[in-house]
C-alpha positions as CSV (number, residue, x, y, z in Angstrom):
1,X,0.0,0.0,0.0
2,X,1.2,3.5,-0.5
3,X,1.8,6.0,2.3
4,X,1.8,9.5,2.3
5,X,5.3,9.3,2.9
6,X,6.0,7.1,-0.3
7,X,3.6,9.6,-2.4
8,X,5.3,12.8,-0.9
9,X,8.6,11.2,-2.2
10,X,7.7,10.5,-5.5
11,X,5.7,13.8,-5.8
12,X,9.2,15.5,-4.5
13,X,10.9,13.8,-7.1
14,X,8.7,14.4,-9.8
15,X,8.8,17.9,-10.1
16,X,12.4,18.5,-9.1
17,X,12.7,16.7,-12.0
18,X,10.4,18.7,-13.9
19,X,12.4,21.9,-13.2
20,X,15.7,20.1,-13.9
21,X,17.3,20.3,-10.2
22,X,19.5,18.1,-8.4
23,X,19.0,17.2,-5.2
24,X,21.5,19.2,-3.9
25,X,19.7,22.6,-5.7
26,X,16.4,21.6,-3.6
27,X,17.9,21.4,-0.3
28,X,19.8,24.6,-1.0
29,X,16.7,26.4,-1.8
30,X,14.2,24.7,0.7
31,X,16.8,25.3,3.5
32,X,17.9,21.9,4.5
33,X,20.6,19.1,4.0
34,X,21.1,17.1,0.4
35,X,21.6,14.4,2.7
36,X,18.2,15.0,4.5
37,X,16.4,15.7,1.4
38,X,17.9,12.4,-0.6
39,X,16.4,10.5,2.4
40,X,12.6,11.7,2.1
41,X,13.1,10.7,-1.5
42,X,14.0,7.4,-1.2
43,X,11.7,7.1,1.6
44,X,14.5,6.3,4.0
45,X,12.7,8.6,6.9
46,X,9.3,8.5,8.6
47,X,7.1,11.0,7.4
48,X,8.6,14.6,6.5
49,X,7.0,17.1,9.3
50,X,4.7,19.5,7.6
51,X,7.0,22.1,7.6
52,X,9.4,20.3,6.1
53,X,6.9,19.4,2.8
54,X,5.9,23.2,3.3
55,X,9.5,24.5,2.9
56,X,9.8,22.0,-0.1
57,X,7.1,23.1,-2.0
58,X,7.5,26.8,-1.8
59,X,10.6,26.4,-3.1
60,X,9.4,24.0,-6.2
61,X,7.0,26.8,-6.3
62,X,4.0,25.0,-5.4
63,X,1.0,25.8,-2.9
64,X,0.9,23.4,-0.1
65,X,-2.9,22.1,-1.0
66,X,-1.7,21.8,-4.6
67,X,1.3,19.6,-3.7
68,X,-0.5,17.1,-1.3
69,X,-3.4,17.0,-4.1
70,X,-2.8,13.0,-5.1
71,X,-6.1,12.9,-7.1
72,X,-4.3,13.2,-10.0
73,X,-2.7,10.1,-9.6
74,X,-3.7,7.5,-12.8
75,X,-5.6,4.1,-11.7
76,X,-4.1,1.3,-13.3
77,X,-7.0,0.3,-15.6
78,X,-8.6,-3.3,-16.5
79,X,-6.5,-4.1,-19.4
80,X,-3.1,-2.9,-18.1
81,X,-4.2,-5.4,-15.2
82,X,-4.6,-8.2,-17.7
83,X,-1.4,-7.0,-19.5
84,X,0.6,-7.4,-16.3
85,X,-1.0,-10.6,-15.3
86,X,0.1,-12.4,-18.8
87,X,3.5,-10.9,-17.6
88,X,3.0,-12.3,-14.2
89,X,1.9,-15.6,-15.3
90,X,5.1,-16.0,-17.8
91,X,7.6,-15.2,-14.8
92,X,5.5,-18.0,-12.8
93,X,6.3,-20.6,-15.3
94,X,10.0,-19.3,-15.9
95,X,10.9,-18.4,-11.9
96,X,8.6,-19.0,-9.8
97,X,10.3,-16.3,-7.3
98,X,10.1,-13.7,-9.5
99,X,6.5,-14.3,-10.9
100,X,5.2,-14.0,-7.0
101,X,7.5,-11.0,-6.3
102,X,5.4,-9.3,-9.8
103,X,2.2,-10.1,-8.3
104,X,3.1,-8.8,-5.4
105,X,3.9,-5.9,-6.8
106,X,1.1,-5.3,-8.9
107,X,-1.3,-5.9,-6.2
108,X,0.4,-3.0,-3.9
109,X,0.1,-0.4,-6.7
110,X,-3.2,-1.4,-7.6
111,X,-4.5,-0.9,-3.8
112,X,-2.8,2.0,-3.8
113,X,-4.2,3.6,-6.5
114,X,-7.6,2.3,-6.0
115,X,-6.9,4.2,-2.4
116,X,-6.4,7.6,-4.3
117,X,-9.1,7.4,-7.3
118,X,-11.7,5.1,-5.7
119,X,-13.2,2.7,-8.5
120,X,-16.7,0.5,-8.3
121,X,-15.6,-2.7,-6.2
122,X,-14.4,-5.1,-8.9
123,X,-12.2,-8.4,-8.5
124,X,-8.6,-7.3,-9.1
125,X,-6.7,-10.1,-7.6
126,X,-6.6,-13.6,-8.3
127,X,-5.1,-16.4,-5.9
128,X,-1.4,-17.6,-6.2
129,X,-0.8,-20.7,-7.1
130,X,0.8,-23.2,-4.6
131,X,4.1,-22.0,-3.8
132,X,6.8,-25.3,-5.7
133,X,9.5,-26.3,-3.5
134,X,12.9,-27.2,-4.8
């Protein structure tokens, strides 16, 4: 599932991206460490204070509500479900590991999304097969 933190780090890194700045031109013009910065990116650090997310986006030059706005975040839709399933069902056959890892995967951003741009209740997941032992 996606947290805030996770979604303040990728919105973070999104439009620092946008503007074409390094890390290290954020922190200077937020007021805080590269280090301390490169940490709420990766998600390295519990939840950025408010202040924190406040200094960042004035200096992205973004109002507060604006950056915390996540309703703008895509769903993953029915047939890119099905697309990733086919994936998931190829790396099942090939590596069993890495096809459950996928699924995984693909479950937690679907949950997540589904979080942020509620859909009508529809079956997204399917059950694993039996795990094969070795």
């Amino acid at each position: 599932m996606a947290t805030l933190s996770s979604r303040v780090a990728a919105r973070i890194r999104e439009l620092r991206q946008e503007k074409g700045w390094s890390q290290e031109r954020l922190a200077e013009v937020a007021g805080m460490s590269r280090d301390g910065l490169s940490r709420i990116e990766r998600g390295d650090r519990p939840a950025p204070r408010l202040e924190t997310i406040a200094s960042i986006a004035a200096a992205l030059g973004v109002a507060l509500p604006d950056f915390l706005d996540f309703s703008d975040v895509p769903a993953v839709t029915r047939h890119e479900q099905e697309r990733f399933r086919t994936v998931e069902d190829a790396l099942l056959r090939a590596d069993p590991w890495l096809g459950e890892a996928l699924g995984r995967a693909i479950e937690m951003v679907v949950r997540a999304q589904n979080e942020v741009n509620p859909q009508p209740a529809r079956a997204t997941s399917r059950q694993a097969p039996p795990k094969r032992r070795r």
